[in-house]
C-alpha positions in Angstrom: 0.0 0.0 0.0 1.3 3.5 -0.8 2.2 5.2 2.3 1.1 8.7 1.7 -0.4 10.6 4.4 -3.0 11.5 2.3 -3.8 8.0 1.7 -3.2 6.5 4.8 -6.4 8.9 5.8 -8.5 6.3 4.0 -7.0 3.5 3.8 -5.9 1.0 6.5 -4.4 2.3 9.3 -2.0 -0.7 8.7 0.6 -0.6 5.9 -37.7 -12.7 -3.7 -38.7 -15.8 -3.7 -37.0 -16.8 -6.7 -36.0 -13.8 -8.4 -37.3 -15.3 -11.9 -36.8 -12.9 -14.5 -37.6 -9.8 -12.9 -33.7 -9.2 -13.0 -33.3 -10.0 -16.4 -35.9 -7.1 -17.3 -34.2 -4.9 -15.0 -31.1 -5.7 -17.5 -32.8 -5.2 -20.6 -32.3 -1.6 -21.7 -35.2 -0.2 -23.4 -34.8 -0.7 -27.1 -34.9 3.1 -28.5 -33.5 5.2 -31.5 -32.9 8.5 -30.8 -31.9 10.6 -33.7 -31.5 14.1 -32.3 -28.4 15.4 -31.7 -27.7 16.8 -27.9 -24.5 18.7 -27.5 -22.9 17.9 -24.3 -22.1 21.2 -22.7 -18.4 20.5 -21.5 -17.6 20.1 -25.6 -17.6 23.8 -25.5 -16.0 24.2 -29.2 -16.4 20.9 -30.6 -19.9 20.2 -32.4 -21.1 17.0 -32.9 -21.6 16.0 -36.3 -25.6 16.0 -37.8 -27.5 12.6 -39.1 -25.6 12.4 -42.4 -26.6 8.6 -43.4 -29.1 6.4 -43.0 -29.1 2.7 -41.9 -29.0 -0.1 -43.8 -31.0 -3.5 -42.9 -29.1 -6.2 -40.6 -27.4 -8.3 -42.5 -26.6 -11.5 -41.1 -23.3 -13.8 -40.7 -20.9 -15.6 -38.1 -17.5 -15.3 -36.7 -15.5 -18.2 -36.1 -14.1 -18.6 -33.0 -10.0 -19.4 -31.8 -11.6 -22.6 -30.5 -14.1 -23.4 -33.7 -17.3 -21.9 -31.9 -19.1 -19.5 -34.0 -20.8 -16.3 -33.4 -23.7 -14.9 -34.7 -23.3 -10.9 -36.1 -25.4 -8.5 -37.6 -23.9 -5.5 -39.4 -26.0 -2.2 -40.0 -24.3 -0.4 -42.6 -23.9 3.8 -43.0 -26.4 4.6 -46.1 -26.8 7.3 -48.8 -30.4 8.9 -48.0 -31.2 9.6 -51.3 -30.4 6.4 -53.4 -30.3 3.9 -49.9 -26.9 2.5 -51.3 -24.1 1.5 -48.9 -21.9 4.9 -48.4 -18.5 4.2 -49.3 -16.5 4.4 -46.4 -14.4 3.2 -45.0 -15.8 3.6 -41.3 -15.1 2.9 -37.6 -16.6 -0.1 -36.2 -19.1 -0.4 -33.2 -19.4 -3.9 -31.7 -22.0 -4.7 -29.3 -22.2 -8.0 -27.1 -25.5 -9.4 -26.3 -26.7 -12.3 -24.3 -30.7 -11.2 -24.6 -31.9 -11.7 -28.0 -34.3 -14.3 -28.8 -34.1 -13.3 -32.4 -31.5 -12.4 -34.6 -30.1 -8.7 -32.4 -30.8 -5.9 -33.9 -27.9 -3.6 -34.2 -30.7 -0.6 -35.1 -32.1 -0.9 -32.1 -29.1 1.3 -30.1 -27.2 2.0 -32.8 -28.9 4.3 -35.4 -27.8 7.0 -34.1 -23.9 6.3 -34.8 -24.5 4.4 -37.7 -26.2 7.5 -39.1 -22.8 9.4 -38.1 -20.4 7.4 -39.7 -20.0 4.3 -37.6 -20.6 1.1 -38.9 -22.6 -1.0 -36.3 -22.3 -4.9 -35.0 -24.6 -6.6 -32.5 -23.5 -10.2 -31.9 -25.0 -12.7 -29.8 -22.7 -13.7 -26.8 -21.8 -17.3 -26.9 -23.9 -20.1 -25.8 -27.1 -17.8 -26.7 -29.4 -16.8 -29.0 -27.8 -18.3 -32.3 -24.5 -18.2 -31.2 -22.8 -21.7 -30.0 -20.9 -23.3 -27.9 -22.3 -22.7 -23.8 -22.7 -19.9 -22.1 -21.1 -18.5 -19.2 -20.8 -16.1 -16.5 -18.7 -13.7 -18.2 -14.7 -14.3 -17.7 -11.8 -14.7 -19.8 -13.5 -17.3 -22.4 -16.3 -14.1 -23.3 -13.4 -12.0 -23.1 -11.1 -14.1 -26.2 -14.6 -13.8 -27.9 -14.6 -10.4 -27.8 -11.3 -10.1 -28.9 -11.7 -12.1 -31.8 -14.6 -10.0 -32.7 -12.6 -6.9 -32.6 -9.9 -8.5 -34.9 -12.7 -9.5 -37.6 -14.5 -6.5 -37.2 -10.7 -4.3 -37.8 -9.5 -6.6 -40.4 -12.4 -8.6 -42.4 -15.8 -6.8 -42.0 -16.3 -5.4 -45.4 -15.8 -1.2 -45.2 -14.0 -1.2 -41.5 -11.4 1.7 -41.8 -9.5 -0.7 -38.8 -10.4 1.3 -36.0 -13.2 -0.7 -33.1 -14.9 0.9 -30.1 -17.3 -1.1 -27.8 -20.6 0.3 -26.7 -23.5 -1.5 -24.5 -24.8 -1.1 -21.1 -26.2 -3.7 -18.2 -24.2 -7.2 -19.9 -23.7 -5.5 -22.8 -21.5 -3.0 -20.7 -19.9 -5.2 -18.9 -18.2 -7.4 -21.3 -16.7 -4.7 -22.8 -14.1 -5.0 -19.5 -13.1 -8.5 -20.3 -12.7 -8.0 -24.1 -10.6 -4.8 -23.6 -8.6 -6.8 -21.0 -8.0 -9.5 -23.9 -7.1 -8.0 -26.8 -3.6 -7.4 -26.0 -1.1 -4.3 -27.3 -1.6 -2.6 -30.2 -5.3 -3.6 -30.7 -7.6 -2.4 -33.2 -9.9 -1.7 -30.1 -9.6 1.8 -29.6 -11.7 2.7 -26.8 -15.1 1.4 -24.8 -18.4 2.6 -23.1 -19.4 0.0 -20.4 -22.7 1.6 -19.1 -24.9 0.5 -16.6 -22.3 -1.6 -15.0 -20.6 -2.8 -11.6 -17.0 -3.8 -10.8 -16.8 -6.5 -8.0 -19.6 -9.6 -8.9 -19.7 -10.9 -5.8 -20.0 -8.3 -3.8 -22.1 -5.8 -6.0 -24.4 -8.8 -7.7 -23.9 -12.6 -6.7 -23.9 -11.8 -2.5 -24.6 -9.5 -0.1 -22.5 -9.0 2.9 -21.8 -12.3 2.3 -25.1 -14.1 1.6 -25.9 -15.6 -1.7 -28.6 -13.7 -3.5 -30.4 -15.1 -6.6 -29.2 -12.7 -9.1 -27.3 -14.9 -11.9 -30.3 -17.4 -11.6 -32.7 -15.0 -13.1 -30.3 -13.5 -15.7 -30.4 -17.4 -16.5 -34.0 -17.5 -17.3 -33.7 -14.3 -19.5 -30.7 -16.0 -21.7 -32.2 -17.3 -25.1 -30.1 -20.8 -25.2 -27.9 -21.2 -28.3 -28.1 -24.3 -30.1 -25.2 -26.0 -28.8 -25.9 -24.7 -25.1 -27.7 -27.2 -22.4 -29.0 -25.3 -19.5 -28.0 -28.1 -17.1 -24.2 -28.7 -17.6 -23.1 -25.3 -19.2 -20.7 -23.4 -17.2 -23.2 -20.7 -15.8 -25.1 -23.1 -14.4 -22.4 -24.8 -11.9 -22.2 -21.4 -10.6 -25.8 -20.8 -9.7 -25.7 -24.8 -8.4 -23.1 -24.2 -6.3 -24.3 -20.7 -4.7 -27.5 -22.3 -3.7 -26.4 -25.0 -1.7 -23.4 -23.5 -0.1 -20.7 -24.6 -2.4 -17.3 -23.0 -3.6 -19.0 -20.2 -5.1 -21.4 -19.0 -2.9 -18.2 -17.8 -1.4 -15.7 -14.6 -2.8 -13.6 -17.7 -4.3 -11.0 -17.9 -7.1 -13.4 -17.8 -9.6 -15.3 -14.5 -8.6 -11.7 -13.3 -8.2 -10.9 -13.6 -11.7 -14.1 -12.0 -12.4 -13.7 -8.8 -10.3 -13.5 -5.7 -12.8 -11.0 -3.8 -10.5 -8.8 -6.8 -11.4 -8.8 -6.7 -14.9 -8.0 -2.5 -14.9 -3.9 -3.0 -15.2 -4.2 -5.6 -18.4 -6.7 -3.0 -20.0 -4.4 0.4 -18.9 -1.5 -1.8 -20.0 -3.8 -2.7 -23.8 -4.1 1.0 -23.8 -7.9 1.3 -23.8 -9.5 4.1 -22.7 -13.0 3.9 -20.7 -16.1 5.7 -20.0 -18.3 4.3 -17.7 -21.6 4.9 -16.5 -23.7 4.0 -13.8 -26.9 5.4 -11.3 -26.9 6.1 -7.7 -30.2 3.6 -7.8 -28.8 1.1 -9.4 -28.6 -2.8 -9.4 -25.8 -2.1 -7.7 -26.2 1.2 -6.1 -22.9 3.2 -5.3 -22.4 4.1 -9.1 -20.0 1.5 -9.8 -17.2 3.8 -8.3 -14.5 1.1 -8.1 -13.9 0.7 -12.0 -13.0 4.2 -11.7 -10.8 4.4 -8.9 -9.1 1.0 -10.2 -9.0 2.6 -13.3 -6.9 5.6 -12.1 -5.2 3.7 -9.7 -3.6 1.3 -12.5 -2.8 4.1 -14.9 -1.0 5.4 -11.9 0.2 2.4 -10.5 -1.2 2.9 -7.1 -2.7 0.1 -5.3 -6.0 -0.9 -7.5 -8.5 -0.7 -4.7 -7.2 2.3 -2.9 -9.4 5.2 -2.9 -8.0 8.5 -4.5 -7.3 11.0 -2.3 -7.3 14.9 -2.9 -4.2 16.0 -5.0 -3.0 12.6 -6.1 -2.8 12.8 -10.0 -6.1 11.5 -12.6 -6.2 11.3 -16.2 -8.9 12.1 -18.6 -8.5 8.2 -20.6 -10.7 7.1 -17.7 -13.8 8.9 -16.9 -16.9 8.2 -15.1 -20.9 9.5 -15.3 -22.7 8.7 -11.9 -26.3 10.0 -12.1 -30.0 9.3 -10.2 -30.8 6.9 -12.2 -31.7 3.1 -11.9 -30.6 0.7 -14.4 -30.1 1.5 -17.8 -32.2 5.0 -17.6 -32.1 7.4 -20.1 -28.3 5.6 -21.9 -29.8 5.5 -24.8 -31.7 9.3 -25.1 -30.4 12.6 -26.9 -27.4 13.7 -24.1 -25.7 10.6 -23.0 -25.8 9.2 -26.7 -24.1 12.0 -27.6 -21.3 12.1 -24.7 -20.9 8.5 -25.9 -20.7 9.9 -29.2 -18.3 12.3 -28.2 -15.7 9.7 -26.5 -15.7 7.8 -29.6 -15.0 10.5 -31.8 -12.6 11.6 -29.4 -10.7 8.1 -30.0 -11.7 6.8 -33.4 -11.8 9.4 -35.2 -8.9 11.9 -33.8 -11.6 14.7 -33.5 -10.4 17.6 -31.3 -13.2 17.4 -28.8 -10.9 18.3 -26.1 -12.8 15.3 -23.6 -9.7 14.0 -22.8 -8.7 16.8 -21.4 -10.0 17.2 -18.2 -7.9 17.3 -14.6 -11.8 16.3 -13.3 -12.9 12.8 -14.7 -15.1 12.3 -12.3 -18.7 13.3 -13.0 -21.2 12.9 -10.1 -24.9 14.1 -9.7 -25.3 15.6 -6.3 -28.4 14.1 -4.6 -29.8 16.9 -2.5 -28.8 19.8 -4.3 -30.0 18.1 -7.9 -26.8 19.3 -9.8 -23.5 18.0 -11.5 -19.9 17.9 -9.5 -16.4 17.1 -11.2 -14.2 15.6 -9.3 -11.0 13.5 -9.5 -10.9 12.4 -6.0 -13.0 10.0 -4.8 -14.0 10.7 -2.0 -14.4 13.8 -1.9 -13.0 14.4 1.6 -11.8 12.0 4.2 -14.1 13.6 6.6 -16.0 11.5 9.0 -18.6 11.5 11.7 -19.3 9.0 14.8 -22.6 8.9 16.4 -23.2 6.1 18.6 -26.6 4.3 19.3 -28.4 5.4 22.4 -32.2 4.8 23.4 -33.6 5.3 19.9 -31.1 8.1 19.3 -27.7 8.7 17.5 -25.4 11.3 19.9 -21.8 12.1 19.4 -21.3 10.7 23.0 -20.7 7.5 24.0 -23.1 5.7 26.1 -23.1 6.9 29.7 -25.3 3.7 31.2 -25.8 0.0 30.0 -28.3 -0.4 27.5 -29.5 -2.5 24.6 -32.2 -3.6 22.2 -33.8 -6.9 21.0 -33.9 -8.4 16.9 -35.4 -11.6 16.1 -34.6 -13.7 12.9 -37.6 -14.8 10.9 -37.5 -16.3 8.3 -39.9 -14.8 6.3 -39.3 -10.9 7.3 -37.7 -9.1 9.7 -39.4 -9.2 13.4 -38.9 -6.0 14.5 -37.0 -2.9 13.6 -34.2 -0.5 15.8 -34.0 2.9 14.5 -31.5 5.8 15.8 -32.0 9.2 14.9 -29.5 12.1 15.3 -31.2 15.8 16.4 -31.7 18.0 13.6 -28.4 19.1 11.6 -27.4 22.8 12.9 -25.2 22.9 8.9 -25.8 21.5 5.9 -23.6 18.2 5.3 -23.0 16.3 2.5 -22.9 12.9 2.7 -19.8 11.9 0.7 -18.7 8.4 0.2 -19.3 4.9 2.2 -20.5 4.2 5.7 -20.0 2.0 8.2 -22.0 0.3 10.7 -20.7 -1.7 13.8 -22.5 -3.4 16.2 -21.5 -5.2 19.5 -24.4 -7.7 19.8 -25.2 -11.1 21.5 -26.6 -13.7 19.6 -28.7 -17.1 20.4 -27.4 -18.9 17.3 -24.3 -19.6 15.9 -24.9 -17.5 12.8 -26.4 -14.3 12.7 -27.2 -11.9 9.8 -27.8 -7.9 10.5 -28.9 -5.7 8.0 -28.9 -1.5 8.4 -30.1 1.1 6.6 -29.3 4.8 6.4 -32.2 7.3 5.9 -32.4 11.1 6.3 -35.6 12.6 7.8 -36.6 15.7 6.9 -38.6 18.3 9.0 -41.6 17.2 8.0 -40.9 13.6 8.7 -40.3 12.4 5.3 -38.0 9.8 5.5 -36.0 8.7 2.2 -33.4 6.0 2.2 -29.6 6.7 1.2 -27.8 3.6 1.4 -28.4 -0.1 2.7 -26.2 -2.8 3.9 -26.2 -6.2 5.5 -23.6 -8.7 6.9 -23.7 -12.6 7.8 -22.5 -12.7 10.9 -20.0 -15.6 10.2 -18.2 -13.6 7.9 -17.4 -10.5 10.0 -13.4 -10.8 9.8 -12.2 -7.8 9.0 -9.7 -7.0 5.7 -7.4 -4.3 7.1 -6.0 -3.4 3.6 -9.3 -3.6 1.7 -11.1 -1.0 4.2 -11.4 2.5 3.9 -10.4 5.0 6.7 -11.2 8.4 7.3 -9.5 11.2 9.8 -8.3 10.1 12.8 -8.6 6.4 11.4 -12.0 6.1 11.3 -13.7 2.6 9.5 -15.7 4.1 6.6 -15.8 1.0 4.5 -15.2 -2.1 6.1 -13.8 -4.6 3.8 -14.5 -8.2 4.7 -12.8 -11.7 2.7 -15.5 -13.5 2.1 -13.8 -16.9 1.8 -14.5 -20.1 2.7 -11.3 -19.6 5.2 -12.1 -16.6 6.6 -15.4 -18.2 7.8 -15.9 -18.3 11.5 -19.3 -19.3 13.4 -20.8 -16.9 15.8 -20.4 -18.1 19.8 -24.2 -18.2 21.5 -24.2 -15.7 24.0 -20.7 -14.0 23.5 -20.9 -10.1 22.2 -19.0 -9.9 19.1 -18.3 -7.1 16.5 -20.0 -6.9 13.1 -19.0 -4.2 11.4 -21.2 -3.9 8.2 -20.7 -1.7 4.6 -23.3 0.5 3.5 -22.9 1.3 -0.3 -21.7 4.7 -1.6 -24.0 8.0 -1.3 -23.5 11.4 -2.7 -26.1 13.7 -0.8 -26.7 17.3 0.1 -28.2 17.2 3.7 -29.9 20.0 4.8 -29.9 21.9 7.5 -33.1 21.2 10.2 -32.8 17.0 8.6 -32.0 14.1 10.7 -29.7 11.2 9.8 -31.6 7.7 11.2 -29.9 4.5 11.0 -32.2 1.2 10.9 -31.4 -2.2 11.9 -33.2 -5.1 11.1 -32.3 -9.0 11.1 -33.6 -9.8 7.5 -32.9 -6.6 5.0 -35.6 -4.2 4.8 -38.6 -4.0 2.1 -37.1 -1.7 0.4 -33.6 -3.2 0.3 -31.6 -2.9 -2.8 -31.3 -6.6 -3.6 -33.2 -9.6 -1.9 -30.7 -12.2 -0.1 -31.1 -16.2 -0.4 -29.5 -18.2 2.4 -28.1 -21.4 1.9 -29.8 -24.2 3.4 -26.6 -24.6 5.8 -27.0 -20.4 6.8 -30.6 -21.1 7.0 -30.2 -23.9 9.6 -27.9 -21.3 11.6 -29.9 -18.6 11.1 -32.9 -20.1 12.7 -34.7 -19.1 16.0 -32.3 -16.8 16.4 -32.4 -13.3 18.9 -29.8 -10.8 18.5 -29.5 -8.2 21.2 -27.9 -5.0 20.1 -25.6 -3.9 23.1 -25.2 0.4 23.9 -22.8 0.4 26.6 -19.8 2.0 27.6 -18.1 -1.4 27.3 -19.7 -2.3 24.3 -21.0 1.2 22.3 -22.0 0.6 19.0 -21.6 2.9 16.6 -22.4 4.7 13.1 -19.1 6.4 10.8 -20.3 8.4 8.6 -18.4 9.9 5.9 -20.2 13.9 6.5 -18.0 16.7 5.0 -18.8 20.3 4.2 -21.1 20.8 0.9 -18.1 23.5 -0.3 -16.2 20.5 -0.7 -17.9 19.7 -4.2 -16.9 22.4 -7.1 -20.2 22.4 -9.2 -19.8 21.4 -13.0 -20.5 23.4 -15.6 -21.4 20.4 -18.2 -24.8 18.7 -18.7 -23.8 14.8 -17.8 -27.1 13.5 -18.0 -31.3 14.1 -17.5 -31.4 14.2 -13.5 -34.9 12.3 -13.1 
């Protein structure tokens, strides 16, 4: 870890029901084609270029594999408008990955709008569906060769290709864009990617929560179209969701949800020279914006430690930018202004245009919940500010507990029994709320697993209440990673990182208090003055919890029966960090990064 005060600030203080295909639809972007042109407002003197063409109809072939599998494309072709003839060209290419398409994909769907720019347009179908073959997968390094295959054919054989590639897709479609750009080596024809709508770390932002299985990959099963050579029963993607539901390797942060972690893969694609612009909503699948691809992003380029935040001052670079924005999955990607900031990037990098994008000391572009406006950034977070409040008799003070208290959970299975809330008095300053929290508890337990889920809300004078950020952790994987958490000032826990393994797995001991120190995911709010901060705890995660959790049989069995009792003492004070800086800390933007509702 580099040793930099700055650093060391956050950074360890040592060197439903079956989820069906709900998911699935969450992951399907809206098939739209927006043809008018939007200029972004930081491309100040650059203009983006009108609808000259017109699209052609798909037309259909396949792509043989390195290993003899073969892929099915479909190209969309620039077009005169007035005689509907191909346009000579040549032109870059724009390869999309899909794993949705019962039919043939339809490269018009997304990609009109570039196609009538100058860009010629490829959907294929992602191996093992639709009528691609060979069996599908859960992304990794056999989806990433595919890719790069793709991008060689699509530089070097596809009919009119000037030899220049860009990826572009969001939800799947965004995320294999990380493992193709990790695989196509130096000197690629890829020249740069847009993975929207996507998260960094599987198992933690998708496949588990706080260590739980959830049934996530399961339902993106249903919603796969099966190739012809695919069999839903022995095909790779399905040992995985085997194995998480009945407790095996995988429903653990193992080897193979190593190899797929995003952050992972940024020093092969910095090293491939690939630039990125990512997207992502603070409602998310995965809510927290998908902040780590950036900072591992950064961090590579710099060759910092991947997972270490970036701290105020250290050095950023415009190849690796980030949109973070209200939104919930895949809204508004494919409308007027973030087509044409996607626009933008690739014209910035296939094209050589003098957009001046690249050029920014501030690649990070977040929407401030709260104050509904833009911030630039490069750090993330923004401050290393932080806050304790510990939990009193339905209260948060800045005091510890003067007397012994507590307060009494119960496991059900079905929902939670009862909920805890803490509220702090009203703020006397505005605060923004900047960055992850952390929760720890010192509780009892009857079983020898427990699972405690917390919620931060902010209330405002009126009593609204609306939710910021959720976490939850099983209680037999509470050992703390040192060198994966965050710290703020004075060494506070902001983020706590926990392994995840199979190793690191300890049971709880009936009736002994032990710590639990649980992650909330990333906010980015304006709190006003006169509004309360309440924390929530609950022993099953709340109604409105980001993602639903499914036990293993085994954690089930644990889990049963069991009362939790939340200890407030001096001894034993539990606690809320919460990462509250001053609102001057953000520098507004002056650029239009997206629709804010």
């Amino acid at each position: 870890m580099k040793k930099s005060k700055a650093r060391d600030r956050l950074k360890s203080p040592h060197g439903y029901s079956a989820l069906g295909s709900t998911a699935a639809v969450l992951l399907l972007v809206a098939a739209g084609q927006t043809t008018a042109t939007a200029l972004p407002a930081h491309a100040a003197t650059w203009q983006p270029p009108a609808a000259t063409y017109t699209a052609s109809a798909p037309v259909h072939t396949t792509v043989t594999m390195d290993d003899g599998v073969k892929i099915a494309v479909e190209v969309v072709y620039p077009t005169d408008p007035s005689t509907g003839a191909r346009a000579s060209g040549p032109f870059p290419v724009l390869l999309t990955q899909n794993p949705y398409g019962t039919q043939r994909s339809d490269p018009t769907d997304n990609g009109t709008y570039f196609v009538q720019r100058g860009y010629i347009y490829v959907a294929s179908a992602v191996r093992g569906t639709g009528e691609s073959g060979g069996q599908v997968d859960w992304f990794g390094d056999r989806q990433g060769k595919d890719g790069a295959d793709l991008v060689d054919w699509a530089a070097h054989t596809l009919s009119g290709s000037n030899g220049k590639v860009g990826l572009d897709g969001c939800s799947y479609l965004g995320v294999n864009q990380w493992f193709t750009a990790a695989a196509v080596g130096k000197n690629s024809a890829l020249k740069a990617i847009t993975p929207f709508c996507t998260d960094s770390d599987f198992y933690n932002d998708l496949t588990a929560n706080g260590g739980i299985p959830t049934p996530f990959v399961a339902g993106i099963a249903q919603a796969e179209p099966r190739g012809p050579e695919d069999d839903p029963a022995t095909d790779p993607q399905s040992v995985t969701i085997a194995q998480q539901a009945s407790g095996g390797s995988r429903s653990y942060d193992d080897a193979y949800w190593q190899a797929l972690d995003v952050q992972q893969l940024m020093p092969r694609i910095v090293a491939n020279d690939i630039p990125a612009l990512s997207e992502a909503g603070w409602n998310d699948l995965f809510p927290g914006g998908n902040l780590g691809a950036y900072v591992a992003a950064q961090n590579a380029y710099y060759h910092r430690p991947l997972t270490d935040p970036i701290a105020s001052g250290e050095p950023v670079t415009g190849r690796y930018q980030a949109i973070v924005g209200p939104w919930t999955h895949g809204e508004h990607v494919n409308e007027a202004t973030l087509q044409a900031i996607r626009l933008e990037w690739f014209e910035t990098w296939l094209k050589n245009a003098p957009t001046g994008m690249a050029d920014t000391s501030t690649p990070l572009h977040l929407f401030e919940n709260g104050a509904s406006g833009w911030v630039d950034s490069a750090a993330w977070p923004l401050s290393s500010d932080a806050r304790t409040y510990y939990l009193g008799d339905g209260s948060l003070t800045t005091g510890k507990p003067a007397g012994q208290g507590s307060d009494t959970l119960a496991w059900s299975a079905a929902t939670a029994a009862n909920t805890l809330t803490y509220t702090t008095a009203p703020l006397t300053k505005a605060a923004l709320l900047d960055g992850p929290t952390d929760i720890t508890l010192y509780a009892r337990s009857t079983t020898p697993e427990t699972e405690l889920s917390a919620k931060l809300s902010i209330v405002a004078p009126d009593g609204t209440v609306t939710k910021q950020a959720d976490g939850i952790l099983l209680g037999s994987q509470r050992a703390l990673d040192t060198q994966e958490s965050w710290y703020g000032g004075n060494g506070t826990l902001l983020k706590p990182g926990h392994p995840f393994t199979q190793a690191s797995q300890r049971p709880v001991t009936p009736g002994q208090t032990t710590r639990y120190d649980i992650s909330l995911l990333s906010n980015f709010t304006r709190i006003p003055a006169g509004y309360r901060i309440r924390i929530s705890i609950n022993s099953q995660p709340s109604a409105d919890f980001h993602f639903p959790v499914a036990p293993t049989p085994q954690e089930s069995a644990n889990l049963a029966g069991g009362v939790y009792t939340i200890e407030r003492s001096p001894q034993a004070a539990s606690f809320v960090n919460l990462p509250l800086t001053t609102p001057s800390s953000a520098t507004p933007s002056h650029e239009d990064w997206g629709p804010s509702s």
